[in-house]
OpenMM code with the backbone's topology and positions (N, CA, C; nanometers):
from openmm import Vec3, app, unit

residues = "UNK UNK UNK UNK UNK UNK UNK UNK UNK UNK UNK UNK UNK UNK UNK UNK UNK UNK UNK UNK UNK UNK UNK UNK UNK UNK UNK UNK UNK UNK UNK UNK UNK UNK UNK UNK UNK UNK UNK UNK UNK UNK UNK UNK UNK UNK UNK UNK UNK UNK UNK UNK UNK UNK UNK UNK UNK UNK UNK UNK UNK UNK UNK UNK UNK UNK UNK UNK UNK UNK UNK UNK UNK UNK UNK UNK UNK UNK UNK UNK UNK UNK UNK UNK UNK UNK UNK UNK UNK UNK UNK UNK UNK UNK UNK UNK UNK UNK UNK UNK UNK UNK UNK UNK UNK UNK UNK UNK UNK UNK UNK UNK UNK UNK UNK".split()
positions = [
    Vec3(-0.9096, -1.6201, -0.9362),
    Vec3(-0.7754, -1.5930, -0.8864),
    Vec3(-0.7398, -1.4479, -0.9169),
    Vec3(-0.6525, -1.3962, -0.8151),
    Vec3(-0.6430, -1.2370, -0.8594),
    Vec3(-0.4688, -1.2566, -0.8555),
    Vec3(-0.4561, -1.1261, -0.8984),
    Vec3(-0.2889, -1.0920, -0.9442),
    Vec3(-0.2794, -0.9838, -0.8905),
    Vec3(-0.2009, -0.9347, -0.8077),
    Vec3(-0.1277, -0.8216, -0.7561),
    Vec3(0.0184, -0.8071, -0.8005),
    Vec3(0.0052, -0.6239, -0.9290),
    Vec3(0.1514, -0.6382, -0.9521),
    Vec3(0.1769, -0.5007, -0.9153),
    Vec3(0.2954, -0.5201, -0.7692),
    Vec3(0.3919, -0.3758, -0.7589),
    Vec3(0.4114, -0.3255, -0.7680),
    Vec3(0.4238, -0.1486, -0.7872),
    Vec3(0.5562, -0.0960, -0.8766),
    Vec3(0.6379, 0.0402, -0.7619),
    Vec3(0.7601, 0.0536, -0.7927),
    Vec3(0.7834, 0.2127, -0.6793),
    Vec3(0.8664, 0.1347, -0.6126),
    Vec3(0.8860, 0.1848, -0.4474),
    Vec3(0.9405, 0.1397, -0.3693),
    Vec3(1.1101, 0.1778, -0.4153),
    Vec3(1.2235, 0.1237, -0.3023),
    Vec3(1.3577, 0.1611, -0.3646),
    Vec3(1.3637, 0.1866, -0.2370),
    Vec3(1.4780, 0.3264, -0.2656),
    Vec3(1.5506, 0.3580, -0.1396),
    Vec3(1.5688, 0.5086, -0.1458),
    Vec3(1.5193, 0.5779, -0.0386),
    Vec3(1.5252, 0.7522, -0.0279),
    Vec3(1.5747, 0.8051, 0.0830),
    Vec3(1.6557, 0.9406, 0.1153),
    Vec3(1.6797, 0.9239, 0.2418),
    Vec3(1.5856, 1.0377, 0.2829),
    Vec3(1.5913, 1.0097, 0.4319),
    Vec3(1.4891, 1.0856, 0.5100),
    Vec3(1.4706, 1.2502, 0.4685),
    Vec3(1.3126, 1.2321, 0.4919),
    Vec3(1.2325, 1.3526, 0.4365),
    Vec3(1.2230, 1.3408, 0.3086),
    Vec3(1.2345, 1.2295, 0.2236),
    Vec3(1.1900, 1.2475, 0.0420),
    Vec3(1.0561, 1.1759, 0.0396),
    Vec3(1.0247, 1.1721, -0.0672),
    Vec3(0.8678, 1.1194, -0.1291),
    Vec3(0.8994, 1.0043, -0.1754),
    Vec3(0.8185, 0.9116, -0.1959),
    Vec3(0.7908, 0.7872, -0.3039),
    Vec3(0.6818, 0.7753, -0.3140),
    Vec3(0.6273, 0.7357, -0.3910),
    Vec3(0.5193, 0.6443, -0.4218),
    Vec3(0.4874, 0.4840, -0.5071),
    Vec3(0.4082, 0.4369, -0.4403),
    Vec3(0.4252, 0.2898, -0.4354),
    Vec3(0.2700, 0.2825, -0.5806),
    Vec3(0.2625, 0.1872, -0.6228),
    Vec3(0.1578, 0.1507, -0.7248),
    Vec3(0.1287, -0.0270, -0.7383),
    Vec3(0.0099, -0.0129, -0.7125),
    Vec3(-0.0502, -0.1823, -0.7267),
    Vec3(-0.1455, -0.1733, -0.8111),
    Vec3(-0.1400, -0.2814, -0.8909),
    Vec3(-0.2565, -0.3065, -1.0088),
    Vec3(-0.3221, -0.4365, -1.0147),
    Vec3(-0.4318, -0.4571, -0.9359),
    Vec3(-0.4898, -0.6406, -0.9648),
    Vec3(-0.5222, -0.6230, -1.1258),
    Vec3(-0.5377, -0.8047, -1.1300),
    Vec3(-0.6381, -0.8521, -1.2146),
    Vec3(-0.6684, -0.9628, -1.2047),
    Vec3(-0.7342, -1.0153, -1.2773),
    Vec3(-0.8321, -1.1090, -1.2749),
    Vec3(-0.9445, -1.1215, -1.2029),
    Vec3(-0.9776, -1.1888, -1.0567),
    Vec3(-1.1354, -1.1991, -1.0386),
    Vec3(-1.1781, -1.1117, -0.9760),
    Vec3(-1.1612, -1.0091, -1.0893),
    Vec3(-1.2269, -0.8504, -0.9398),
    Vec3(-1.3560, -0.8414, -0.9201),
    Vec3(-1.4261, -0.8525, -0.7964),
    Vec3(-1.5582, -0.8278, -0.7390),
    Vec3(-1.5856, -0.6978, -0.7418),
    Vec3(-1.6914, -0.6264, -0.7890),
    Vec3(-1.7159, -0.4588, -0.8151),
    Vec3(-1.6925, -0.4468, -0.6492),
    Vec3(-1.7303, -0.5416, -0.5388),
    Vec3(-1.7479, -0.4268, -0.4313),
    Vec3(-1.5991, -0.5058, -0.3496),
    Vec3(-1.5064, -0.4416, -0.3026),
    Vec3(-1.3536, -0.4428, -0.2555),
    Vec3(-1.2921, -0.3889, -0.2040),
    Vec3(-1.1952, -0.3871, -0.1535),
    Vec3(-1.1120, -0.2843, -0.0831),
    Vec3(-0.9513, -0.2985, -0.1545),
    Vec3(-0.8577, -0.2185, -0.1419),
    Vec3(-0.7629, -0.2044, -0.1864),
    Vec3(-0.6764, -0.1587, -0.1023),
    Vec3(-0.5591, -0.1935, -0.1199),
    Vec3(-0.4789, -0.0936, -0.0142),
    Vec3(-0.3098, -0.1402, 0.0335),
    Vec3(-0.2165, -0.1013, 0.1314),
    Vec3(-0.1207, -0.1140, 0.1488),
    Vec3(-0.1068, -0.1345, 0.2885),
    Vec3(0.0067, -0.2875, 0.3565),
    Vec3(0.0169, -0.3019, 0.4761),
    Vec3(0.1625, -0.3212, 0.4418),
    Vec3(0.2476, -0.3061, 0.5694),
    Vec3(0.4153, -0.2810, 0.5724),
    Vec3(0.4495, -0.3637, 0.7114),
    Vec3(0.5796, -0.4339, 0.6675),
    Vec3(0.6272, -0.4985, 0.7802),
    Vec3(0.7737, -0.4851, 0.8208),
    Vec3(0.7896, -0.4434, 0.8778),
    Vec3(0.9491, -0.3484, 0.8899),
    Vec3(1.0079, -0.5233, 0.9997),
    Vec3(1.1622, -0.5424, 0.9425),
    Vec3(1.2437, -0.6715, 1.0405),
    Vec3(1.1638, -0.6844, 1.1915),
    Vec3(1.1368, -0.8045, 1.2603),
    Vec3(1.1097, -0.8657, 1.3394),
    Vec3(1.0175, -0.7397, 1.4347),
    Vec3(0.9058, -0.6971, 1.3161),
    Vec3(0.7931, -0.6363, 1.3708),
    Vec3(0.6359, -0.7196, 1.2773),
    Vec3(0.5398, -0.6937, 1.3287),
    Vec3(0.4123, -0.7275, 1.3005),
    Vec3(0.3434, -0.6543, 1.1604),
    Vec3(0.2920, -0.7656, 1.1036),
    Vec3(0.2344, -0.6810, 0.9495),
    Vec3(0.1854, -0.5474, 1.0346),
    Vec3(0.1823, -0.4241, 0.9895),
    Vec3(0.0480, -0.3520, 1.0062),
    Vec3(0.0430, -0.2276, 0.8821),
    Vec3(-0.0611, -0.2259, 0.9093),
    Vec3(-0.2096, -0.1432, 0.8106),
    Vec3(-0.1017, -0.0254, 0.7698),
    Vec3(-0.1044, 0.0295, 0.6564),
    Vec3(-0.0625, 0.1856, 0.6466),
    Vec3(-0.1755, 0.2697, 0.5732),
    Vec3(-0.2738, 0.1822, 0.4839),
    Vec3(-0.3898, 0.2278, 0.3829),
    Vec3(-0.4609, 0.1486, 0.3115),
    Vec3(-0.5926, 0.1856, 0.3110),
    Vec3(-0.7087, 0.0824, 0.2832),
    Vec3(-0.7912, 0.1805, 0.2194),
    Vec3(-0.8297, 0.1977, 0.0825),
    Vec3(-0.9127, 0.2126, 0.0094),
    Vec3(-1.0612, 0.1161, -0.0423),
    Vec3(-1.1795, 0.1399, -0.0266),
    Vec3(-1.2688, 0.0844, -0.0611),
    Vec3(-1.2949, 0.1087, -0.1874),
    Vec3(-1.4097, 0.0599, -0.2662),
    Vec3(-1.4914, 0.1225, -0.3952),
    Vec3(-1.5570, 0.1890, -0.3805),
    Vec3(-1.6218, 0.2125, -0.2405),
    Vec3(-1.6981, 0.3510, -0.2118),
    Vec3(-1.6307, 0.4455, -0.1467),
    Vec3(-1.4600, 0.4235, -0.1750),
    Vec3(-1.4240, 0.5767, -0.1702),
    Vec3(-1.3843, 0.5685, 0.0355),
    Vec3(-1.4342, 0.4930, 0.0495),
    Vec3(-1.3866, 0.4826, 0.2041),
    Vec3(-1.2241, 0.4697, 0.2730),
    Vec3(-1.1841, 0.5239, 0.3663),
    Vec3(-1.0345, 0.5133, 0.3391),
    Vec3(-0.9594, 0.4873, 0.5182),
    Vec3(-0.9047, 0.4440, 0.5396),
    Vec3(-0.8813, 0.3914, 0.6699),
    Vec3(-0.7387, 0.4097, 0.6659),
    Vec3(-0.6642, 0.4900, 0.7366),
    Vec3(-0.5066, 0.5127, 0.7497),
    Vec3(-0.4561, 0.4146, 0.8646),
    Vec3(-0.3808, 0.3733, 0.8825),
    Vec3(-0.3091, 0.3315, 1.0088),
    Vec3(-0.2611, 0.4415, 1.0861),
    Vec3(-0.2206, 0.3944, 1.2189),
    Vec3(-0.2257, 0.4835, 1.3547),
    Vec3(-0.1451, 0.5903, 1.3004),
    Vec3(-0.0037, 0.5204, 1.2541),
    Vec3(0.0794, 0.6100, 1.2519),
    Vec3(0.1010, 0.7519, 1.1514),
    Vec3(0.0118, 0.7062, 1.0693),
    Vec3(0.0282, 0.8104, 0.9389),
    Vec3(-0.0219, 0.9298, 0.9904),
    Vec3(0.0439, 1.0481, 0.9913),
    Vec3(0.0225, 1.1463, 1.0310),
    Vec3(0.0072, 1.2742, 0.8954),
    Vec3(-0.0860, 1.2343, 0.8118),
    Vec3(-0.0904, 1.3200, 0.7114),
    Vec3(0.0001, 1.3338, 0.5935),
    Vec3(0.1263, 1.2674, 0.6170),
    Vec3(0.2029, 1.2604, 0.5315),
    Vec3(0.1983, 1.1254, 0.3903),
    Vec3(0.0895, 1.0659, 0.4181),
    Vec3(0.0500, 0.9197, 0.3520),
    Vec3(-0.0643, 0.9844, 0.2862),
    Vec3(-0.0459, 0.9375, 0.1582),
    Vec3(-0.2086, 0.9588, 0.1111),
    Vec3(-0.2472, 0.8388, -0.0024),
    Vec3(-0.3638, 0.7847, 0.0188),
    Vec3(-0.3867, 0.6976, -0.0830),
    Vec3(-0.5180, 0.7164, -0.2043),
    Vec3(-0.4749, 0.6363, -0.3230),
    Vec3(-0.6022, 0.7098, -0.3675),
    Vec3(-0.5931, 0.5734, -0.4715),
    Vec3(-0.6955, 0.5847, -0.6076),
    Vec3(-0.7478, 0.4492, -0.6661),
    Vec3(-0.8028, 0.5326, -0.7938),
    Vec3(-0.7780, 0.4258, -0.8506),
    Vec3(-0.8219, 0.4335, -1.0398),
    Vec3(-0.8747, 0.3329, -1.0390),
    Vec3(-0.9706, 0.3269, -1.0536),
    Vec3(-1.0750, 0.2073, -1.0594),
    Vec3(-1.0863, 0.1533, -1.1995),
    Vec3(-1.1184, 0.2455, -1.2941),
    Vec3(-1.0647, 0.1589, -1.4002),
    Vec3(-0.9623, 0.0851, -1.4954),
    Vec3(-0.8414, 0.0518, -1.3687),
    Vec3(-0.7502, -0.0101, -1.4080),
    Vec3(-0.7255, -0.0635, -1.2919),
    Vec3(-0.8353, -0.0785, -1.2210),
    Vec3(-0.8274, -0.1787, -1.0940),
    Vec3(-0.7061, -0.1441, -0.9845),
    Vec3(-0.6320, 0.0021, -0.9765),
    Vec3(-0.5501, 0.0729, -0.9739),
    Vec3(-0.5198, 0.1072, -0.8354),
    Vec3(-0.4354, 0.1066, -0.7335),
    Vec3(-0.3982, 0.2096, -0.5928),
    Vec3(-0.3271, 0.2693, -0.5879),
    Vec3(-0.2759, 0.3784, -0.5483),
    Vec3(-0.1600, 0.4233, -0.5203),
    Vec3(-0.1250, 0.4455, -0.3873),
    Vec3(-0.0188, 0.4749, -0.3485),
    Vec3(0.0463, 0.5844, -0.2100),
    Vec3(0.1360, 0.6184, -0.2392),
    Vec3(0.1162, 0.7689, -0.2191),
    Vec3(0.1834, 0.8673, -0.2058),
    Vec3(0.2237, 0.8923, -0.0826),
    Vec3(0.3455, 0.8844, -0.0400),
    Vec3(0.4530, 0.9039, 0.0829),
    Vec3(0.5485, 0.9759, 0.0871),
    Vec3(0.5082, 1.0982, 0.1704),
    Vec3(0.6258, 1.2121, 0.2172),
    Vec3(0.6623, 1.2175, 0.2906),
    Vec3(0.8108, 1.3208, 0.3585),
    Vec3(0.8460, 1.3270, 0.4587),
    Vec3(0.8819, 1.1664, 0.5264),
    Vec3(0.9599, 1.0966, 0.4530),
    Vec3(0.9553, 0.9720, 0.4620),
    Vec3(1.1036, 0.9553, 0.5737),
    Vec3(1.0664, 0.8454, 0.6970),
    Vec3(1.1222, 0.9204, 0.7973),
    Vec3(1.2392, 0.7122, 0.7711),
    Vec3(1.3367, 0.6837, 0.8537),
    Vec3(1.3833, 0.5842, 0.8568),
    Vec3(1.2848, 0.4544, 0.9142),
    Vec3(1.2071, 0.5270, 0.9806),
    Vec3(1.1086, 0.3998, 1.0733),
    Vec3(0.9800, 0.3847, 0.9680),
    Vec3(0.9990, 0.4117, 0.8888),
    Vec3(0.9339, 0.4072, 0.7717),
    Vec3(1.0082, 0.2714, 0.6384),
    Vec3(1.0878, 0.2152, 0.6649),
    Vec3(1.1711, 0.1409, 0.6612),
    Vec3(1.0995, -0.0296, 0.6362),
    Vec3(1.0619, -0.0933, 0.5126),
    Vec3(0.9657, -0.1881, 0.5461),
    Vec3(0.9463, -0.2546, 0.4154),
    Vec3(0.8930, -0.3584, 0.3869),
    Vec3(0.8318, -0.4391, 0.3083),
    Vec3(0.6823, -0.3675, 0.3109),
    Vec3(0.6409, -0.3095, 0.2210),
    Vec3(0.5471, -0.2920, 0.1908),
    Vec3(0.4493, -0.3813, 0.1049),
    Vec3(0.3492, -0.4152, 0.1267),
    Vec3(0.2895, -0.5449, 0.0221),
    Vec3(0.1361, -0.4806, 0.0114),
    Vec3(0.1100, -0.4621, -0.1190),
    Vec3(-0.0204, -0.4606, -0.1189),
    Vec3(-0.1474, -0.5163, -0.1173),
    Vec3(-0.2287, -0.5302, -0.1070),
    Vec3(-0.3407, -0.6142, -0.0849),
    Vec3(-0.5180, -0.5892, -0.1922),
    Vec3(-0.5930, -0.6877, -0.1754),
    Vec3(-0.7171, -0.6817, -0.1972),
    Vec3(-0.8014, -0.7492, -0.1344),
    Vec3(-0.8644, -0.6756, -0.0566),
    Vec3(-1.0074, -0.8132, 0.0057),
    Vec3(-1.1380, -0.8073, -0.0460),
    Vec3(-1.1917, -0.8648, -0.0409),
    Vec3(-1.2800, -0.9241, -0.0936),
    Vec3(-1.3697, -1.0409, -0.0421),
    Vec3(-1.4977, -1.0860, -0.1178),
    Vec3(-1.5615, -1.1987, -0.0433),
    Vec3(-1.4758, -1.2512, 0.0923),
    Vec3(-1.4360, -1.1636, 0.1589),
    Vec3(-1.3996, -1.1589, 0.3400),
    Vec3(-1.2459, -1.2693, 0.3472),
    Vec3(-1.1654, -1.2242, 0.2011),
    Vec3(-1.0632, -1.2988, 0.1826),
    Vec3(-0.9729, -1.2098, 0.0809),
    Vec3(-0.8440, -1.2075, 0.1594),
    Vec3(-0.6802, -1.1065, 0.1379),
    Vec3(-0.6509, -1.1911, 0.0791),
    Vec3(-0.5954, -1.1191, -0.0578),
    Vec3(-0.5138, -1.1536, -0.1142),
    Vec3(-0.3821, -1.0695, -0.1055),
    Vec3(-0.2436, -1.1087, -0.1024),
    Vec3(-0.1374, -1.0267, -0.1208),
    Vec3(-0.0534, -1.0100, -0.2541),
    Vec3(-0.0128, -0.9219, -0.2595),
    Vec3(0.1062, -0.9382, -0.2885),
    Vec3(0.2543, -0.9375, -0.2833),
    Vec3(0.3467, -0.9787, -0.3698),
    Vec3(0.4965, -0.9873, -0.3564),
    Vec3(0.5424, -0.8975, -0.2455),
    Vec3(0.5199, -0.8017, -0.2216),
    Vec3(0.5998, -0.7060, -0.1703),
    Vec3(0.7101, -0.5691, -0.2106),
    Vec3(0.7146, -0.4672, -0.1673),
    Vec3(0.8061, -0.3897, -0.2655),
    Vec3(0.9267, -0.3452, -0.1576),
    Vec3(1.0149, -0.3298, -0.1537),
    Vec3(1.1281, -0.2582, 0.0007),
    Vec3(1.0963, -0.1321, -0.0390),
    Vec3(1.0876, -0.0797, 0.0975),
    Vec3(1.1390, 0.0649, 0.0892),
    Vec3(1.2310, 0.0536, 0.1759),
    Vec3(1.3042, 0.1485, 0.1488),
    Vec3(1.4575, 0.1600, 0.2632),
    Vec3(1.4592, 0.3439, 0.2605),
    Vec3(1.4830, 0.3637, 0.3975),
    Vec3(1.4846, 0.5234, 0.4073),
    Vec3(1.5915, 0.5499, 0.5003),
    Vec3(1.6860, 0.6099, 0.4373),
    Vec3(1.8217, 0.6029, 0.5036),
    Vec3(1.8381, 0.7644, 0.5572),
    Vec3(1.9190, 0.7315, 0.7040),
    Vec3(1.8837, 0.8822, 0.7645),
    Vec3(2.0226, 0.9955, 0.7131),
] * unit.nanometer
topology = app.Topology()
chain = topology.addChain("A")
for resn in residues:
    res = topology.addResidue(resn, chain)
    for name in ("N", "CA", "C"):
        topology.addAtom(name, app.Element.getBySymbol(name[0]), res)
């Protein structure tokens, strides 16, 4: 069983930074992915950042350079770093881990970006 715990998120208004932080534990498989998907009111989960263990990294469509993600592996660790943070940016952010070809989530954190 794994544990995904949160941290960050809140409320900024447009054009500030946040950064979001997830930490598993328990059944971590050395080989995994890590990362962050966001679901803004009566829209569809989607992707914002996906970190592997080999360092592999997959942005969603929209991130235009202003997203960056990165990983501490020895604290089973992700981050994102988010600038220029616009209102449509606006979302439940939840982080994730996959693994043996199975997501786990977690809780979720709000961001709210007020214009």
């Amino acid at each position: 069983q794994v544990q995904l715990v949160e941290s960050g998120g809140g409320s900024v208004e447009a054009g500030g930074s946040m950064r979001l932080s997830c930490q598993a534990s328990g059944d971590i498989y050395s080989i995994h992915v890590m990362g962050w998907y966001r679901q803004a009111p009566q829209k569809q989960r989607e992707l914002v950042a996906v970190i592997s263990t080999a360092e592999n990294i997959n942005y969603g469509g929209f991130v235009q350079g202003c997203f960056t993600i990165s990983r501490a592996d020895a604290k089973y660790t992700v981050n994102l770093q988010m600038n220029n943070l616009q209102p449509d940016d606006t979302a439940v952010y939840y982080c994730t881990i996959i693994q043996q070809r199975k997501n786990c989530w977690g809780p979720g954190t709000q961001v709210t970006v007020s214009s």
